[in-house]
C-alpha positions as CSV (number, residue, x, y, z in Angstrom):
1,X,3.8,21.4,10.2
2,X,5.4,18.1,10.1
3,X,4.7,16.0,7.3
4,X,3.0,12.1,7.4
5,X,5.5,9.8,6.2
6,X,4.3,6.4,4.6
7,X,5.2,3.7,7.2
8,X,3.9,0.5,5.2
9,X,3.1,0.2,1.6
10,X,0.5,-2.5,0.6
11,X,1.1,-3.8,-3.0
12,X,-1.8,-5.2,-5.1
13,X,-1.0,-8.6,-5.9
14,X,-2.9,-9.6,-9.2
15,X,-3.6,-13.0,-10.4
16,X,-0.6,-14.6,-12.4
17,X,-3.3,-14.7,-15.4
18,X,-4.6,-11.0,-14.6
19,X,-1.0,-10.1,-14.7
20,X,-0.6,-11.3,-18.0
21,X,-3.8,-9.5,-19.8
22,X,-1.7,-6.3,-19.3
23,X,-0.4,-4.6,-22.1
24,X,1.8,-1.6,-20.9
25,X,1.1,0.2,-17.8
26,X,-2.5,0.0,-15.8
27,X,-3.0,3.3,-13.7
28,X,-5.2,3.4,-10.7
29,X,-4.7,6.1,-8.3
30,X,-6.5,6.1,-4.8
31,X,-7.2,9.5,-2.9
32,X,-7.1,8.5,1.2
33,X,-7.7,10.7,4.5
34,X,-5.3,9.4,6.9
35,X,-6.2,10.4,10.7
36,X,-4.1,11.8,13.0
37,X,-2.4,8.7,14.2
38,X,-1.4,7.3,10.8
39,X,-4.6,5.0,9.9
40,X,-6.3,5.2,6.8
41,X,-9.8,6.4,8.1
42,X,-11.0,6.3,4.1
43,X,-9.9,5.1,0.5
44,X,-12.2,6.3,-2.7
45,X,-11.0,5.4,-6.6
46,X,-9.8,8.7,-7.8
47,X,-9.1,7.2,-11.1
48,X,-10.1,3.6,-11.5
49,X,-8.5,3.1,-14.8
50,X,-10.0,0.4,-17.6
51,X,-10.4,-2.4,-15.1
52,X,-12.8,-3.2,-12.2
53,X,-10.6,-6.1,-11.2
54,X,-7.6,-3.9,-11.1
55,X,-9.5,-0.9,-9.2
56,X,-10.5,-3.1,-6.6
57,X,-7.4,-4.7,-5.6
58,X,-5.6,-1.1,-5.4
59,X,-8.4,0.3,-3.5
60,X,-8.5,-2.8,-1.0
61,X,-4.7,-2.2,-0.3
62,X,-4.9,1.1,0.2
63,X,-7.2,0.6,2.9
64,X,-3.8,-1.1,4.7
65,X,-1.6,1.0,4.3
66,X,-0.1,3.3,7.5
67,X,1.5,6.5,7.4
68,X,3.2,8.4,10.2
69,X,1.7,10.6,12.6
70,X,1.7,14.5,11.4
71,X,1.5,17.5,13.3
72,X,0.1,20.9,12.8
73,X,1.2,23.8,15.5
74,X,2.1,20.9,18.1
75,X,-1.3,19.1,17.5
76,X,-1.9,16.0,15.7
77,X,-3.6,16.5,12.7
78,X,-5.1,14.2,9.4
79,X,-3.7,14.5,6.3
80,X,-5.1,13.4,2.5
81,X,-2.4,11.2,-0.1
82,X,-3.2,10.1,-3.3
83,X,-1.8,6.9,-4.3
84,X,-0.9,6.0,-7.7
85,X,-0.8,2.1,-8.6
86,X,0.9,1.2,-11.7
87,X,0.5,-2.2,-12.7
88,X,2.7,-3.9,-15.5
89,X,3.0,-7.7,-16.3
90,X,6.2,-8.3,-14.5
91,X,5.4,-5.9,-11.6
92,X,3.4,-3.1,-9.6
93,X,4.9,0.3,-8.4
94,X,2.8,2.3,-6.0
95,X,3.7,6.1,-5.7
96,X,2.4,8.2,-2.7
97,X,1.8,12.1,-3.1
98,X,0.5,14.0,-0.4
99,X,-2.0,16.4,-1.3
100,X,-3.1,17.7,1.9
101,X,-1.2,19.1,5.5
C-alpha cells in the first residue's frame, strides 16, 4: 500500500474581526474520503467546535484540498483523512491524519 500524501492545503481565512473574538485555540476537525486520484469526493464536520462560523469555513476548505494518488496491490484506491483546524487570533494551523488505507 502506498500512502496519499497531501498535495495542497486550503487554510480558513477568518474575518479580521472573527479572528479577534478568539480566545485560545478554536478546534474543528473535518473527516474527508479522498478518491482514488487525490480529489476530495466528501467533507462532514467531525467535530464542529463552539462556532458555526468557524465550522463552516474549515469545512468549505476542506472541500479544496488535494492529496496524492494511493495505491493498494498496484490498484488505485480512496483513502479517508481527518483534518484538524486550529484557529488562534494571530493564525490557523491545519493538521492532516490519515485514518484510512
Amino acid at each position: 500500500m502506498t500512502h496519499q500524501e497531501t498535495i495542497h492545503q486550503v487554510l480558513p481565512e477568518p474575518s479580521p474581526s472573527a479572528r479577534a473574538s478568539i480566545r485560545g485555540t478554536l478546534r474543528v476537525n473535518v473527516r474527508v474520503h479522498v478518491d482514488p486520484a487525490g480529489k476530495v469526493a466528501e467533507a462532514e464536520l467531525d467535530s464542529p467546535g463552539p462556532s458555526k462560523y468557524f465550522a463552516d469555513l474549515a469545512l468549505r476548505s476542506a472541500r479544496d484540498w488535494t492529496f496524492g494518488p494511493a495505491q493498494a496491490g498496484g490498484a488505485p484506491a480512496a483513502g479517508d483523512w481527518l483534518l484538524r483546524f486550529e484557529f488562534r487570533n494571530d493564525d490557523t494551523r491545519a493538521i492532516p491524519v490519515k485514518t484510512s488505507p
